[in-house]
C-alpha positions, 0 to 999 in steps of 0.5 A, a space after each residue: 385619825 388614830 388608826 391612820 397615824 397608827 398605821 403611818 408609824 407602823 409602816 415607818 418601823 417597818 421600812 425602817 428595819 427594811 432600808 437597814 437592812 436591804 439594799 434596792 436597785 440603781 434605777 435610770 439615770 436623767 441627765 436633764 434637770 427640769 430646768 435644762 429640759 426647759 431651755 436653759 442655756 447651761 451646758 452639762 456633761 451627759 453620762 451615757 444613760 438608758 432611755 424609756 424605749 431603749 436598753 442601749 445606754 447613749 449620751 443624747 437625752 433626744 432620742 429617735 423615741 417620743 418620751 415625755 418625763 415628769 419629774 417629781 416637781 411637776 407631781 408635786 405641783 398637781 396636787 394630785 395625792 396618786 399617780 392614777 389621778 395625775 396621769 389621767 389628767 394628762 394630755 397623753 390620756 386621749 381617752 379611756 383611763 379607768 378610775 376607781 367607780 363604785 357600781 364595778 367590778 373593777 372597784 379599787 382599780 386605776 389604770 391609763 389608756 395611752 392613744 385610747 387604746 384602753 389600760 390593757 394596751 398599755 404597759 406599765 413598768 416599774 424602774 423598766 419591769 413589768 408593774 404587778 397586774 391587777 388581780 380584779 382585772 386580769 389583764 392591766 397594771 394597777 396604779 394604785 398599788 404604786 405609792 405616790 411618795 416613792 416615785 422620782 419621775 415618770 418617763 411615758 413612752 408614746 409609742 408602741 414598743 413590744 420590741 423592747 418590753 414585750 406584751 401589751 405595749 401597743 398604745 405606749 409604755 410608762 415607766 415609773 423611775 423611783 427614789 434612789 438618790 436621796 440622803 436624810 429624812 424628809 416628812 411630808 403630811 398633806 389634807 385636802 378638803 373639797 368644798 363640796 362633800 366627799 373626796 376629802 383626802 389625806 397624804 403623810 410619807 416619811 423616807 430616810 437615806 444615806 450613802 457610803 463609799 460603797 454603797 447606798 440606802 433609801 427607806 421610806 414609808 407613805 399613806 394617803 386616802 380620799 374619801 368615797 363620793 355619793 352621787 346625790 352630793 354632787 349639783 348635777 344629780 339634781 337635773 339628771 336622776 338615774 333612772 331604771 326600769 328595775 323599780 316595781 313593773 309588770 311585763 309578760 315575758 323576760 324581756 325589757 323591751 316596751 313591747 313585753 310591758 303589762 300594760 294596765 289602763 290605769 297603772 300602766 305598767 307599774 305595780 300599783 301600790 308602790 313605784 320606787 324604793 319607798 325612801 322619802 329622800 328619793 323620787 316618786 315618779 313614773 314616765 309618760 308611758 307609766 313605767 315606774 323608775 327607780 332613782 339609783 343615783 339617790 343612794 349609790 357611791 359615784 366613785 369609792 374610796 381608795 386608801 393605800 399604805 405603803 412601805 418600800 426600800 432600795 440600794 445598792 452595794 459596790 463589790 468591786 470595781 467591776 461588780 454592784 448588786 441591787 436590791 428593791 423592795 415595796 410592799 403596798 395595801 390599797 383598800 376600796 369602798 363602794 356603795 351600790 344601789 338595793 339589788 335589783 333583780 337582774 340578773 335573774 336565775 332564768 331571766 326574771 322574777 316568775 308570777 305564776 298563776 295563782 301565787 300570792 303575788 300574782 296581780 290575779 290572785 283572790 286575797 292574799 298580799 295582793 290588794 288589787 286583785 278584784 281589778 277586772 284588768 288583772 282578773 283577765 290575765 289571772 292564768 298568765 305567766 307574768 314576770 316582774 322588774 323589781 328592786 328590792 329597796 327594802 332590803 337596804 344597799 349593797 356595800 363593797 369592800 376591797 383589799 389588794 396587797 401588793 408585794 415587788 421584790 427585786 435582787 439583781 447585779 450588774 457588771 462589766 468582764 474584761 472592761 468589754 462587755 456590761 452585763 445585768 441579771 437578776 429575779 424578782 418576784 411580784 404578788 398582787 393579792 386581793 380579796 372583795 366582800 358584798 353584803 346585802 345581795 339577794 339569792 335568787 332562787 331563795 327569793 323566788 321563793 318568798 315571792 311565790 308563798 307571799 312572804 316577801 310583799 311586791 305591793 309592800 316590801 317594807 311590811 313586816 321584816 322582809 330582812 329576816 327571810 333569809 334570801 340574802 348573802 355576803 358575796 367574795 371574790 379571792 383574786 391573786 396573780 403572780 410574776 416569778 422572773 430571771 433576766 439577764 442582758 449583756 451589752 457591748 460595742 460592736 464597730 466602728 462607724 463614721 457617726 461612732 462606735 456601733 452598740 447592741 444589747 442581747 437578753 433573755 428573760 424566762 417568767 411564771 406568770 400565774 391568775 386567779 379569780 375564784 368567786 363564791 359557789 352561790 356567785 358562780 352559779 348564777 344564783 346571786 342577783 346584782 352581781 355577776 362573776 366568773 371563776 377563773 384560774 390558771 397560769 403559763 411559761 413565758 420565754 422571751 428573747 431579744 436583741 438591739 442595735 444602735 448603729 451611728 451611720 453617719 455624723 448626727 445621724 443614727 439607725 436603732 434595730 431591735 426585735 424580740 421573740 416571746 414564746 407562751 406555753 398556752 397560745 403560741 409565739 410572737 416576734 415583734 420587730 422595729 426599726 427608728 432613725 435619728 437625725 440632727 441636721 443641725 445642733 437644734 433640730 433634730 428629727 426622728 422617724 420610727 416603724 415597728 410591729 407589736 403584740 398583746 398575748 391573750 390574757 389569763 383571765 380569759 384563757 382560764 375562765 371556767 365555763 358558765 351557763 346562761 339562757 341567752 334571750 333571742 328573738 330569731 324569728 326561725 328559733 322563734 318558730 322552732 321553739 313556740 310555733 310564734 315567728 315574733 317572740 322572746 325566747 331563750 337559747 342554752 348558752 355557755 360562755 367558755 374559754 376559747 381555745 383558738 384566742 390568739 394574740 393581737 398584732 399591731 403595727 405603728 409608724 411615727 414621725 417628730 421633730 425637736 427644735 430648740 429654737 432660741 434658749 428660752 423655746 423648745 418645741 416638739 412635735 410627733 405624729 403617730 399611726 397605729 393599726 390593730 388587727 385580730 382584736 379580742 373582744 367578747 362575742 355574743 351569740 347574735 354576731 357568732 348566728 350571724 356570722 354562720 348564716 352570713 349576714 355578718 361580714 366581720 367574723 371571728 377566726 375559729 368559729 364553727 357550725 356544731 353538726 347536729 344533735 351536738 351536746 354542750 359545753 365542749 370547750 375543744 369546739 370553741 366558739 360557735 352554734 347548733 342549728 336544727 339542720 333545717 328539721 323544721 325551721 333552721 333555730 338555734 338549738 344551743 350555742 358556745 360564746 366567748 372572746 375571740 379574734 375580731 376585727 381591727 382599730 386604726 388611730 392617728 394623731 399629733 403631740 405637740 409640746 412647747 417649752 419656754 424658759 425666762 429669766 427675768 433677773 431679781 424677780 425670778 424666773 418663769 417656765 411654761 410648758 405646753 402639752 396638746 394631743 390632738 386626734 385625727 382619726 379612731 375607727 374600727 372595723 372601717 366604720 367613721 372615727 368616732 372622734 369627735 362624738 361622746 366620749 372621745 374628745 379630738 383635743 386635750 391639753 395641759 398648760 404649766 407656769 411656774 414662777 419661781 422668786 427667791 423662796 417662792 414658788 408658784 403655780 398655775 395649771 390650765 387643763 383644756 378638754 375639747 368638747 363632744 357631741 352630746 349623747 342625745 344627739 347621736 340618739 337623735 341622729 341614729 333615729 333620723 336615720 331609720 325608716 318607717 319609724 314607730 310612734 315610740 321612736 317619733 316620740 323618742 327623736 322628741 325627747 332628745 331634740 330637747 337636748 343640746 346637740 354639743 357639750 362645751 370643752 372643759 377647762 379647769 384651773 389649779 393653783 399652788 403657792 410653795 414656800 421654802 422656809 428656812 428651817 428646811 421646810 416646804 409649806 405649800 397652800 394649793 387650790 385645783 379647779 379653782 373656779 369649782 366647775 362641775 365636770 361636763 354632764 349630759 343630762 340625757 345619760 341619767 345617773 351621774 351624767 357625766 363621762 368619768 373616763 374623761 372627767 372628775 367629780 372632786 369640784 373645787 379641791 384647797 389642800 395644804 401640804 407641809 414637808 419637812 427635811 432633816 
């Protein structure tokens, strides 16, 4: 606790002398307060605002955009301690949004996937510019770089919108509006302790600011933590271990297919001795085909820990009359623990660990290490080559440590010429810098080595000191990306029209966007065993032009035109155009329709990554025969990933219709459809659908890919992806090939957001809002295949159901959180099964196993409630429960390991917290 408190008081000096002396940024304005957008009957004069989703200021809240605001109300009373963990838990969050899991090389990242479409189709902006990108990812912003205490509102924009913003606006946008109007100091300190172990949390902020005639001032400083979770701590591990062949087995070549399998009479495939990690915590079991399983789940993290300190400041200056400057500034640190399971040995410098006849080792060897060697069953494979599945428990786990440091400056001036035109324009400067440590990971080819001379035991790895044998390494990962920006925009009235005066906006912005992702040598060079990484680095201009334009063409009823044109100086260029129309029939309907046309450009970490070397396993029959003579083996190709020099861009296009009724002053209901259309998707390409696309017996191909002549040497990158086949010489095989992201395929999905809003009134015991918020999904497919809605992973219905209740001081909240149920991933084996033919006694057996399963999982619903109390020496004390009744997230147990989807779920369980907030 005193490094914590003394972090929280540096960081308060620090915004201190930042909000005293910088001025930050005016933001968007809402003209709706909570309770008007509730249904209240009040009337307000509006100011003309700018809107998510436009760049035109307008008087009408309601646009001709589907935008759902959260205000800082609504984030207090989740309880949530980050933006990541509220946003997620949202309807919008079809599916898909990524959390920080320990097992991942995105550790310490957190994004949200609007319509599912995954954290890279969706746009994150800050006070409407682009969110840093996360350094550990290379191609999403990091919601955990955004401090909690900092953030007025967030406004989510359910609709692609590449016309106004650019890149990577496909699913939808969320913007997230921070503090700017506020005078004081407020101090706000909150802990969280779940009633099952891990995931504690912790939270303080303290913001101070004031205003002038002339200008304004906002400093604040915040911390929060929740603490790492162990998968062994949750109930559910217990009826579901994971379990992994990399344990202790014997197989006859690289692969892990059964048919590779050692086979003893007795020891099946294990090695006999040991069978697991040897820990009396974890299991000692083997399957009814005795092929040892080590249990991962008794000692790895199931999700890290994420700890951020923040220190940010803004405001504004008056010049004149005319002219204001702005300025914004936030400096953010997130910090990431995760534990994985003892390596194991995959992947493996040329494919896995090498038994050489003879070695100490070998099952056939005569003395040495080897306890069974007189066995007449290992005696007869004495000459043979084996390979070994291992798990190199003995050596302990592997620990992962992140840093992420975040720095978002902003200066910029607005201001109007001649009382006819307003314009903006500024620079800001964005760095996200992140640095990741591994220890206890295992070198590969200095592994082998023990192996091969017996110092390293198989049949006993605890014996002697196995750490001392020098065959491990600390592993890094030096990540950076940066954004160096100028805009500028001008807007002005254009005409007169029955509806009104017509508007546009014209601006242009210009950006150095730059990518780094440079892995330790012994990492890049595939000599790191369980880890696996790629350096990348390399940066791009950017230029970026566009227009909108409101025309009010009628009385109540409006067309909004936009485009912009973004030129890249690695890819290409895109333009992306929209069109949207607004009509309000009468005062309490409203209905809109929307059409547009987007773009993702290819990003960095792909265009830069260095090539890489791999031995891709096949068993193509023709390669097969060109290599061993054997038409049905397990053979490996030369292979290298490189950096496509053909990647293009996605393209999408999205259409939408909605309504907006208030239909009494108490009931306020939205409804929006939308449809959306993917193509040229960028996805990675093996080298099986690269052979198979060249031989034709793949129909959906990647552009650029190409049959090499004969005798070509690789890497070549200017070749792009592709294969060399050995021109019919002998049998057709693959001799090499180049693999890579490419251009492939489409995604379509459609669906509904509904949203009812009720204000009550009830005179002297208070007043009751409630709010409604459903997503559902019709369709998600790809590539005309089935929508997959429905099956694991992709739920059709999700909702979230608010009531506040709000008497004299009092406060209280109850949240419903609703997520429909799926089939069961055992099902969908199952049904995959029933539908071969001429099924193997393995696969008979298999269709048993999961036929134990439940074909369904059952929805989720989870209940939070908050009680807040105004205390009259200006204070806030707020007492809450989330998941009140302490479900379990839903598991299936036919996954292994932590069971349960965490794209979809939590696994923090019952949650009481208490938060006090004081204001001076």
């Amino acid at each position: 606790m005193t490094l914590k408190t003394t972090r929280l008081r540096d960081a308060i000096n620090l915004a201190l002398i930042a909000g005293v002396a910088s001025f930050a940024t005016t933001g968007v304005a809402f003209a709706q307060s909570s309770e008007s957008s509730a249904g209240s009957s009040e009337t307000t004069q509006l100011d003309k605002i700018t809107v998510t989703g436009s760049r035109i200021k307008r008087a009408d809240v309601e646009g001709a955009l589907p935008v759902v605001v959260i205000d800082r109300a609504q984030l207090e009373a989740s309880g949530d301690i980050s933006v990541a963990d509220y946003l997620r838990n949202t309807s919008l969050n079809s599916f898909g949004s990524y959390q920080s899991t320990s097992g991942s090389s995105w550790g310490g990242f957190s994004g949200v996937s609007l319509r599912g479409l995954g954290t890279s189709r969706t746009l994150v902006l800050i006070d409407g510019r682009r969110a840093p990108t996360a350094p550990m990812v290379g191609n999403s912003q990091d919601l955990n770089s955004i401090p909690m205490a900092a953030i007025e509102r967030i406004e989510v924009l359910s609709d692609g919108a590449s016309a106004i913003y650019g890149s990577d606006a496909l699913g939808g946008v969320v913007n997230i509006i921070t503090r700017k109007d506020f005078e004081g100091a407020e101090m706000t300190y909150g802990i969280g302790r779940p009633t099952q172990a891990g995931g504690d949390t912790e939270e303080m902020s303290f913001i101070i600011g004031a205003s002038g005639e002339r200008g304004r001032v906002l400093a604040g400083a915040s911390y929060s933590n929740r603490d790492v979770i162990f998968t062994r701590d949750r109930d559910y591990w217990y009826s579901s271990p994971g379990a992994s062949v990399y344990s202790n087995n014997f197989a006859t070549s690289t692969s892990t297919a059964a048919s590779a399998r050692l086979n003893h009479p007795v020891f099946g495939t294990s090695v006999p001795g040991l069978c697991t990690n040897g820990d009396d915590s974890d299991l000692f079991w083997q399957d009814t085909n005795r092929v040892c399983q080590f249990n991962h789940s008794a000692t790895s993290a199931n999700l890290t820990s994420l700890e951020n300190t923040a220190v940010f400041g803004r405001g504004d200056y008056q010049i004149n009359d005319d002219w204001m400057m702005y300025f914004n500034a936030t400096v953010s640190r997130s910090e990431a623990f995760g534990r994985f399971a003892a390596v194991p040995s995959s992947p493996w410098p040329g494919g896995a660990i090498i038994l050489r006849p003879g070695t100490r080792n070998h099952p056939g060897t005569l003395g040495g290490n080897n306890p069974n060697a007189s066995d007449p069953y290992y005696q007869s494979v004495a000459n043979q080559t084996l390979y070994l599945f291992h798990r190199f428990a003995a050596l302990g786990e592997r620990d992962n440590r992140l840093e992420n440091t975040t720095y978002n400056y902003n200066l910029g001036f607005e201001g109007n010429i001649a009382d006819k035109v307003d314009v903006e324009f500024g620079a800001r400067y964005v760095e996200s810098r992140a640095t990741n440590i591994g220890t206890n990971y295992v070198v590969g080819g200095l592994a082998q080595v023990q192996i091969d001379n017996g110092n390293y035991n198989i049949y006993n790895p605890y014996a002697g000191n196995p750490k001392g044998l020098g065959m491990t390494a600390t592993i890094s990962r030096d990540m950076k990306t940066t954004n160096k920006e100028v805009y500028g925009s001008a807007s002005f009235d254009l005409f007169d029209l029955p509806g009104g005066t017509a508007a546009a906006v014209v601006g242009g912005e210009y950006r150095e966007e730059f990518y780094q992702d440079n892995y330790d040598p012994l990492s890049e060079s595939g000599q790191i065993v369980g880890s696996a990484g790629n350096s990348a680095s390399g940066g791009r201009d950017v230029y970026a032009g566009y227009v909108e334009a409101l025309f009010p063409v009628f009385d109540k009823f409006e067309i909004n035109l936009a485009g912009r044109y973004e030129n890249y100086s690695d890819y290409g260029n895109d333009f992306a155009p929209k069109i949207s129309f607004r009509w309000q029939p009468m005062d309490t309907l409203t209905l809109r329709a929307t059409y547009g046309e987007g773009f993702r450009a290819p990003p960095l970490n792909l265009l830069t990554q260095k090539t890489s070397f791999s031995a891709t396993a096949t068993s193509d029959p023709a390669t097969c025969i060109l290599l061993t003579g054997n038409p049905g083996c397990q053979t490996q190709v030369t292979t290298y990933s490189i950096s496509n020099p053909n990647l293009g861009s996605e393209q999408s296009k999205q259409w939408g219709l909605g309504a907006v009724w208030d239909a009494t002053d108490w009931l306020n209901v939205t409804l929006d459809y939308y449809n959306i259309e993917i193509t040229d998707s960028i996805q990675a390409v093996s080298m099986g659908t690269i052979v198979g696309c060249l031989r034709g017996t793949i129909q959906i191909c990647p552009t650029g890919i190409s049959q090499f002549p004969v005798g070509t040497q690789v890497p070549n990158e200017s070749l792009g992806l592709g294969a060399t086949f050995d021109g019919g010489i002998v049998t057709n095989g693959i001799v090499n090939a180049q693999t890579g992201s490419a251009n492939i395929g489409w995604i379509e999905t459609e669906g509904y957001d509904l949203t009812l809003r009720t204000n009550f009134d009830m005179g002297n015991a208070g007043r009751l809002r409630n709010q409604l918020i459903l997503g559902y999904v019709g369709n998600y497919s790809s590539n005309g295949n089935s929508s997959v809605v429905g099956t694991p992973s992709y739920p059709r219905l999700r909702g979230v159901l608010t009531n506040v209740w709000s008497v004299g001081d009092w406060n209280f909240n109850w949240n419903i959180n609703y997520i429909h149920g799926t089939q069961s991933a055992a099902y969908r084996s199952w049904l995959a099964l029933v539908r071969t033919s001429n099924r193997t006694a393995t696969q008979n057996s298999n269709m048993a196993f999961y036929d134990s399963y439940p074909d369904r999982l059952p929805s989720a619903i989870t209940h939070d409630l908050q009680v807040n109390y105004k205390a009259p020496w200006n204070a806030t004390i707020t007492l809450g429960v989330n998941n009140v009744a302490n479900k379990d997230p839903v598991y299936d147990q036919s996954l292994g390991g932590s069971s349960y989807d965490y794209y979809l779920y939590d696994p923090w369980g019952r949650v009481p917290y208490i938060r006090y907030t004081q204001r001076f």
